[in-house]
C-alpha positions in Angstrom: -10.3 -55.5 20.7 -9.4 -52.5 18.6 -6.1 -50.6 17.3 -5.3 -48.0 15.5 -4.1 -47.6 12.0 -1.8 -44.8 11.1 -1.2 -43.6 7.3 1.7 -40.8 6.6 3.6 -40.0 3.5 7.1 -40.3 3.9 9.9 -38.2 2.4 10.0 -39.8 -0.8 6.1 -39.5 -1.3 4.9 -43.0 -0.5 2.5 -44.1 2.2 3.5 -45.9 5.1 1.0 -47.9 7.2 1.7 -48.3 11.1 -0.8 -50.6 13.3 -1.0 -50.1 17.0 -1.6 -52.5 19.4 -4.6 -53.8 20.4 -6.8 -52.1 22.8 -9.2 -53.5 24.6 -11.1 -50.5 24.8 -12.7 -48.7 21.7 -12.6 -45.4 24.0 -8.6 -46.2 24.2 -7.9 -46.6 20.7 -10.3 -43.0 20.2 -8.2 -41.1 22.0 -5.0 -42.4 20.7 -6.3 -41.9 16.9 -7.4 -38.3 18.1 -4.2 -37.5 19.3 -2.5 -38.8 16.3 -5.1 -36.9 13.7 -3.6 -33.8 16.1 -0.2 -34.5 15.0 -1.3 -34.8 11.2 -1.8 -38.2 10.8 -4.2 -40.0 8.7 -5.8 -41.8 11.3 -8.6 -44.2 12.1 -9.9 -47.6 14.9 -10.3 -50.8 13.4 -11.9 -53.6 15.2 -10.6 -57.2 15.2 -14.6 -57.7 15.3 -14.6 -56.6 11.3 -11.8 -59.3 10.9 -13.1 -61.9 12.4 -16.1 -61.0 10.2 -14.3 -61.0 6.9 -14.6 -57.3 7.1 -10.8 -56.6 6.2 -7.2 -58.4 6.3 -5.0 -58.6 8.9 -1.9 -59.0 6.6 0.8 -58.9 9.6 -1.1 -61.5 11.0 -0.9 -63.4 7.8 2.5 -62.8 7.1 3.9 -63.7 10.7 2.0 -66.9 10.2 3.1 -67.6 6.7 6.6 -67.5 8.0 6.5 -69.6 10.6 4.9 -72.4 8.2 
């Protein structure tokens, strides 16, 4: 599975982040990246692979968890 992340400055100069959905094609989440670096975003395809891993945080995850506890 794989998504992609989004990073653009907003009007007031501070990043926001936007996740996509997941994919289940790495191809799919390419091409969506691509067209999004088109646009001028910061753009890139993370894998739930690297998360399972330990490779990186899925906070959203973890903070749709923590509120249901």
């Amino acid at each position: 599975m794989h998504r992609v992340v989004s990073r653009w400055l907003d009007h007031r100069g501070k990043w926001v982040v936007d996740t996509g959905p997941w994919l289940g094609s790495h191809e799919d989440a390419e091409l969506w990246a691509g067209q999004l670096r088109a646009l001028g975003y910061l753009a890139r395809v993370e894998s739930i692979a690297s998360q399972v891993q330990g490779g990186g945080a899925d906070f959203d995850l973890q903070g749709a968890l923590a509120g249901m506890a």
